[in-house]
Each structure stands twice: as C-alpha cells, then as structure tokens.
C-alpha positions as CSV (number, residue, x, y, z in Angstrom):
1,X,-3.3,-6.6,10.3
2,X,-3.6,-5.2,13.8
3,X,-0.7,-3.3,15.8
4,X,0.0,-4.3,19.4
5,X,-1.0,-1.5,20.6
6,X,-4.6,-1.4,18.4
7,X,-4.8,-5.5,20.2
8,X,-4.1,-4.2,23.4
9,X,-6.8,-1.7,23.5
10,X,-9.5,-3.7,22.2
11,X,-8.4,-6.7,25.0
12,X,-11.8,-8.1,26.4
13,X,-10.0,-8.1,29.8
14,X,-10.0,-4.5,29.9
15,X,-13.9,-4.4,29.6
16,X,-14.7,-4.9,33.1
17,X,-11.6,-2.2,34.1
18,X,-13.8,0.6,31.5
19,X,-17.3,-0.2,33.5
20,X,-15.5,0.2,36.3
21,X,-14.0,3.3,36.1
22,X,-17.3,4.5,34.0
23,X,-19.8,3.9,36.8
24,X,-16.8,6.3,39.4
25,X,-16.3,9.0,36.6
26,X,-20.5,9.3,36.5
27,X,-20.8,9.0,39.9
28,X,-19.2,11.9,40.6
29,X,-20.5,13.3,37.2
30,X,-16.7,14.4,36.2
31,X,-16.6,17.0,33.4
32,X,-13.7,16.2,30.3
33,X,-10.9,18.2,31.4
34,X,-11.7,16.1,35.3
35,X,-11.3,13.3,33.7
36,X,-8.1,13.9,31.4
37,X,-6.5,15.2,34.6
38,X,-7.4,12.4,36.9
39,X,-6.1,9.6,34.1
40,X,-2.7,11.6,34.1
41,X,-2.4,11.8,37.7
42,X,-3.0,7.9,38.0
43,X,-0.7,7.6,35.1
44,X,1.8,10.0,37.4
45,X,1.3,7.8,40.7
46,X,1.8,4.5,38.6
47,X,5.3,5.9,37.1
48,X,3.2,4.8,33.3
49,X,5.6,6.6,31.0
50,X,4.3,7.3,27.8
51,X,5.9,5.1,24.7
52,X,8.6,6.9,22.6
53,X,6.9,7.8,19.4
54,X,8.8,5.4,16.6
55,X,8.6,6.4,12.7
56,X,6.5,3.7,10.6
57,X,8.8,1.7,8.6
58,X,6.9,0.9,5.6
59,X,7.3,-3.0,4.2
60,X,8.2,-3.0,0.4
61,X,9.8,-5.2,-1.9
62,X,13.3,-5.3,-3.0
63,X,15.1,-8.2,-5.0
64,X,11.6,-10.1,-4.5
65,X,10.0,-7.9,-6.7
66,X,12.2,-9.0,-9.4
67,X,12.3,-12.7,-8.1
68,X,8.4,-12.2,-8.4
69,X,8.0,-11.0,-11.7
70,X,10.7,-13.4,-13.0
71,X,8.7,-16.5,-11.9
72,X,4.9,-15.3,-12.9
73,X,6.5,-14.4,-16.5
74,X,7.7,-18.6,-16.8
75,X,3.8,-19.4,-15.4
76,X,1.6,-19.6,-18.6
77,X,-0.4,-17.1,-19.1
78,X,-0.8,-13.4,-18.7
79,X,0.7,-13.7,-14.7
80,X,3.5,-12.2,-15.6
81,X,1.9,-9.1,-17.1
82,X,-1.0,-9.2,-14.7
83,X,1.8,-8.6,-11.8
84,X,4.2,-6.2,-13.9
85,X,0.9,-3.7,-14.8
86,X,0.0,-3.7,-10.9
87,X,3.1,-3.1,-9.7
88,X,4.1,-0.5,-12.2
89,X,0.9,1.5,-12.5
90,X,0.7,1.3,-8.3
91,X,-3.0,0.7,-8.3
92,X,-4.6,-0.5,-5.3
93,X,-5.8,-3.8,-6.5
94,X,-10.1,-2.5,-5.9
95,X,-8.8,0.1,-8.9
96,X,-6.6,-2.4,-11.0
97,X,-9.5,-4.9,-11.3
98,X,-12.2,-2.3,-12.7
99,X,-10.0,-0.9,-15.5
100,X,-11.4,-1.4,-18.4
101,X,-9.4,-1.7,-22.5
102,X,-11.2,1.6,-23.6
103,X,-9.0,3.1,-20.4
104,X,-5.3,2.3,-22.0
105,X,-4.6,4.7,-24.1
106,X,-1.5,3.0,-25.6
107,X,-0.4,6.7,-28.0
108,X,-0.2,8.6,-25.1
109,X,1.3,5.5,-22.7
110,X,-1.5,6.3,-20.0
111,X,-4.2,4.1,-18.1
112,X,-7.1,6.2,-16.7
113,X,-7.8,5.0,-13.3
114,X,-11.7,5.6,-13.0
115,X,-13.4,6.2,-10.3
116,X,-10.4,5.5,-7.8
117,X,-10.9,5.6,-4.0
118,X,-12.4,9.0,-2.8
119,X,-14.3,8.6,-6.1
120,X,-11.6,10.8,-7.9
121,X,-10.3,9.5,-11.3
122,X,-6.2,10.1,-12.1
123,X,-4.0,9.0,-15.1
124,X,-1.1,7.0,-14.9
125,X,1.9,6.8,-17.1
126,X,3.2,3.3,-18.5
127,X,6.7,2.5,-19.9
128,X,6.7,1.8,-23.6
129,X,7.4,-1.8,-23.2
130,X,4.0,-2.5,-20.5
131,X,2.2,-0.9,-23.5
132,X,3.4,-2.3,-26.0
133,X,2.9,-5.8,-24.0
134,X,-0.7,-4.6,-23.0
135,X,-1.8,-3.7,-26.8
136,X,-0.6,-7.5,-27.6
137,X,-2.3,-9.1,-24.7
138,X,-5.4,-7.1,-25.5
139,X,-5.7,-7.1,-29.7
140,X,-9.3,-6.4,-30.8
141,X,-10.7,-8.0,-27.8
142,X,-12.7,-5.0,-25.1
143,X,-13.8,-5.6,-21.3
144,X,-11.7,-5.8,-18.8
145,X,-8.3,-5.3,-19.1
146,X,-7.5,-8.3,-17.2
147,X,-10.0,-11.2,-17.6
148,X,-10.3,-15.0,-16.1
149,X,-10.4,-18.2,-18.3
150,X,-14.4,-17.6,-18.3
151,X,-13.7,-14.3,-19.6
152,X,-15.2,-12.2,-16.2
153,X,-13.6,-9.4,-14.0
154,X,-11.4,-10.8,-11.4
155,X,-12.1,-10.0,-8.1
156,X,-9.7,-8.7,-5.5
157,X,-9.8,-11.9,-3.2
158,X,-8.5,-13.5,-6.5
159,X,-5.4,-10.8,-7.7
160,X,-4.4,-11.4,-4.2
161,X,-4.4,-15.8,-4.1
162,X,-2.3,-15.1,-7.4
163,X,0.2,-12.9,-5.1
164,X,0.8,-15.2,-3.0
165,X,0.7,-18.3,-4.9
166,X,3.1,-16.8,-7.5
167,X,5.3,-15.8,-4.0
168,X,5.1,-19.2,-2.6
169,X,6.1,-20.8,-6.0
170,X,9.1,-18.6,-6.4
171,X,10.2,-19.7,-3.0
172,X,9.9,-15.8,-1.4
173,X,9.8,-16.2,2.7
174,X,8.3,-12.3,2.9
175,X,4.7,-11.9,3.8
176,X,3.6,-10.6,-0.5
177,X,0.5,-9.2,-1.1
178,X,-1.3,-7.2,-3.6
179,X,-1.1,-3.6,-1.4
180,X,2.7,-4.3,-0.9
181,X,3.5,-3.4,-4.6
182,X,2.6,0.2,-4.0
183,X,4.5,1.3,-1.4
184,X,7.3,-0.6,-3.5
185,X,7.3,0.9,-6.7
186,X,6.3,4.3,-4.8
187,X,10.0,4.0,-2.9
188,X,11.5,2.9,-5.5
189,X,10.1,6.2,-7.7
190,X,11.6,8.3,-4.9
191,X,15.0,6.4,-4.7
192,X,15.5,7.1,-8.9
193,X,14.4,10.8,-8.3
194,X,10.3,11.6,-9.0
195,X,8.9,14.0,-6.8
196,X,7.5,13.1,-4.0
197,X,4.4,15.6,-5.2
198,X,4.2,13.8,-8.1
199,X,4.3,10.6,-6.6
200,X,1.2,11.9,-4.6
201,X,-0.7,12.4,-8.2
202,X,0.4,9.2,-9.3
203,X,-0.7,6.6,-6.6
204,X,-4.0,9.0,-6.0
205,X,-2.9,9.6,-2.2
206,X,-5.4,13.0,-1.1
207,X,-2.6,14.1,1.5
208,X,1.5,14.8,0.7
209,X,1.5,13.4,4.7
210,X,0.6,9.5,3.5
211,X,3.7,9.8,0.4
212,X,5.9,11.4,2.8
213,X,5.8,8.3,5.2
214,X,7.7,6.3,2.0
215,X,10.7,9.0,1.7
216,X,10.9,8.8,5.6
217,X,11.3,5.0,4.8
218,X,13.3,5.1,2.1
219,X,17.3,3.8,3.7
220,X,18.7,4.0,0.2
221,X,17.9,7.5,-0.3
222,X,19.7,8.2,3.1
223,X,22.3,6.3,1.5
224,X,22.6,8.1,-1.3
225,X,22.5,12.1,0.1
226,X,25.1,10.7,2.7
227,X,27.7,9.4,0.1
228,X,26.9,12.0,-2.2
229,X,27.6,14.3,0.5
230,X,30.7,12.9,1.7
231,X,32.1,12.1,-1.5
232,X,35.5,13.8,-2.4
C-alpha cells in the first residue's frame, strides 16, 4: 500500500508542472547544484516548510494474533497449524510456501529456510510443541510441508485468502495479512527479551537498521524500562 506522500508524487496532475519546469531548467542548461538551489529558493519564497520527520510505527498483532489462531485451530484441517508455523517461524510467506519435509529437522527443533530472499539460506528454531505438531501433521508423507487437498504447493496469493478469510470468520476488524505476522512475533521476541541481533538472524533481515524499526515500535518495551525504572 502506498504512503500519501509516495501518491502525491506520482499525481498525474503534477506531469504537466515537471515539463514545465524541465523545458526552463534546459533552457538555460542549469547544472545540479543550479537546480537544488533554485528549488530551495522557490521553496524559501513560497514559505514550503519541510514536513517534520515522524518514526514509522509498525502494524502488528496483539490479542488478534491469539483470537486468530484460536479460530483457524476450530476450522478443520491443518489452518490452525498452517497459521501457528508462519507466525512462529516469521517467514515471509514467498519462503514459508517452498519449505520442504526434508527441511524440519524435528531433533534439533529447526526448519531450514532455503534459499530465502537475497538468495541466503538461515535456520530457525521451533518450540517443542510446533514440532512435535509438525512431525504428526507430516508422518511418513514428503513434499511440501504444507500441501492443498490436491496435494500441490500452495501459492502465496492462496496463504494470504486463508489470512484473511480465517480474520474475517473470527470477527477481527484489523487489516490481517500474511507479512503482518512477522513484524508481530518479531515485537513480541523483543518485548520477552531476544536480542535484537538475533532477531536480525532469525527473520533473515541483511541490515540491524530494518529490526531496529520494531524496538523503536515496540510501546510495551517503553513500558516496561519505564516501570522498571521507576519502581521502588
């Protein structure tokens, strides 16, 4: 979904404003540092302040994560556990869709994310109980970890209609997709205490600078430093 401000700069009724000011700025063949200084002094005469910089609040999920999971778990079928392995392994649903059985490794409570984005490959740990719910789910069979009725990978487009269906059916007004999962369980990693470089490792971000925008988000963990702070 687009910003305002990404909307406002691709408005088609700014097209005839950027010939305009192209065919002046090549009239009088205006070098880069011209031009930069010309825009600010326009921006100077007009009184065009520029916007105060706000932090990026990241959306997440809090009691409609567990409102979620509760309802897919009643659907029948492997919903529930389709949902609960997303959400706790935080794969981006392009990864979760491609794992394969032969990449659980149920002794060591790990799923090998192969061939993630950036075509890097990371591990990521599993609570007992997802594995031991995984190895049932799974028993001899091999493929995909997650197959349909027909017994064929499931495509993003569809993980996603099962979001939002299961969201609709359990009556949750939030906007739920498949993406929103990660910076979920990622805050709420951070809130119980993981470091934020290990958080890093663990949703396969290639900069600290994109995990560091979920502790800048994270209220409770303001909360939690203040009271701790102030306590006694």
């Amino acid at each position: 979904m687009r910003t305002t401000s990404e909307k406002t700069k691709s408005s088609p009724s700014l097209l005839p404003i950027i010939a305009a000011t192209k065919k002046l700025w090549r009239q009088h063949h205006l070098t880069y540092d011209q031009t930069h200084y010309v825009a600010k002094e326009v921006r100077r005469a007009l009184a065009i302040e520029r916007p105060k910089s706000r932090k990026r609040v990241v959306a997440r999920l809090r009691e409609e994560e567990r409102k979620l999971m509760a309802h897919a778990y009643r659907v029948q079928g492997t919903r529930g556990l389709l949902i609960k392995t997303l959400f706790q392994t935080g794969a981006r649903v392009s990864e979760f869709v491609n794992i394969k059985t032969d990449e659980v490794f149920f002794e060591e409570q790990m799923i090998l994310i192969f061939k993630a984005k950036g075509g890097k490959s990371r591990y990521v740990p599993i609570l007992p109980q997802l594995a031991h719910e995984l190895r049932t789910h799974l028993g001899n069979r091999t493929g995909y970890l997650f197959e349909t009725v027909q017994y064929t990978q499931y495509s993003p487009r569809r993980i996603q209609q099962i979001i939002k269906e299961t969201a609709a059916d359990a009556q949750i007004t939030k906007r739920v997709y498949p993406h929103l999962l990660r910076p979920s369980v990622a805050t709420t990693l951070l809130e119980r205490g993981m470091p934020i470089e290990q958080i890093q490792k663990f949703l396969g971000h290639a900069k600290l600078e994109t995990t560091q925008i979920y502790a800048e988000s994270s209220a409770e963990m303001i909360k939690e430093s203040y009271q701790k702070a102030l306590a006694g």
